[in-house]
N, C-alpha and C positions, 0 to 999 in steps of 0.2 A: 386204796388201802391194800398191802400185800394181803395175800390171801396166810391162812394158817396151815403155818409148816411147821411138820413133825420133826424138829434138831433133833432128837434124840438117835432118828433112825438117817440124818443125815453126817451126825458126830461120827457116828460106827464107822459108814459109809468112808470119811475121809478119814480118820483114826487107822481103817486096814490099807488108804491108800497108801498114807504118809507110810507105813512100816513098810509099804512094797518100794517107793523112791528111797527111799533109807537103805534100803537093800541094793541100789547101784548108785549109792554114794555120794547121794545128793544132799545137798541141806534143805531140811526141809521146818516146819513150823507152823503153829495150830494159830488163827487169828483169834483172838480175846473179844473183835467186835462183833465176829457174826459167824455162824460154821462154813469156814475156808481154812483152805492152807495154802501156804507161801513155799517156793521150791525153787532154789536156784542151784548152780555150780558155783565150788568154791561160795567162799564167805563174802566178796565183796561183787559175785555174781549180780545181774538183776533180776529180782526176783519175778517170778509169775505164780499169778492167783492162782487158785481151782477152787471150784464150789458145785453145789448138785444145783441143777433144774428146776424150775421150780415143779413139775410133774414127779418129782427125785428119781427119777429112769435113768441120767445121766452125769455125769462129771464135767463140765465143761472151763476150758481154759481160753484165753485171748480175750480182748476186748470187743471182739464182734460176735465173740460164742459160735461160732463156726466150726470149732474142735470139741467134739467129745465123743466122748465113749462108757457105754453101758453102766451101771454103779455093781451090778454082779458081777462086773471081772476086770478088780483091779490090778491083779498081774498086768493084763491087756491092756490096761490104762497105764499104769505106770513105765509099763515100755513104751508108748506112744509119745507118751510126754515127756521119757527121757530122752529119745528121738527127737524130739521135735526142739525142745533144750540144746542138745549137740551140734544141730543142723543152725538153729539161731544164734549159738553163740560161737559159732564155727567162722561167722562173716559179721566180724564189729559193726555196729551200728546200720546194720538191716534187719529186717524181721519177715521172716516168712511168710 
């Protein structure tokens, strides 16, 4: 059984993310099933998740959760992830 997690202070959490990737130009978007956001380049980009931890300390994006970074500074996340976006989608069909 997951354990009981606080959405309200994880909404916040990706709510100021999404305004920081919106701020370089990404499309970004709030998932309806569970608190994540979706963020790609361009509109028919593919998309990558983000969500908190479940300790909610961090952001974490890719399917191995290998990537994250702090939930107090999503500046510093949002640049990471826009980085990390440009660099994957820089070379079709590999992934970092």
């Amino acid at each position: 059984m997951q354990q009981n997690r606080n959405a309200p202070e994880e909404i916040t959490a990706l709510v100021e993310l999404c305004r920081q990737l919106a701020a370089f130009g990404l499309n970004v978007g709030m998932s309806d099933a569970r608190p994540a956001i979706s963020v790609r380049n361009g509109v028919t980009g593919r998309k990558l998740w983000i969500s908190v931890d479940v300790s909610r300390a961090s952001f974490v994006w890719r399917r191995d959760d290998h990537d994250h970074h702090p939930v107090d500074d999503p500046v510093g996340a949002a640049d990471r992830i826009a980085a990390y976006l440009k660099k994957r989608d820089d070379r079709p069909g590999r992934r970092p």
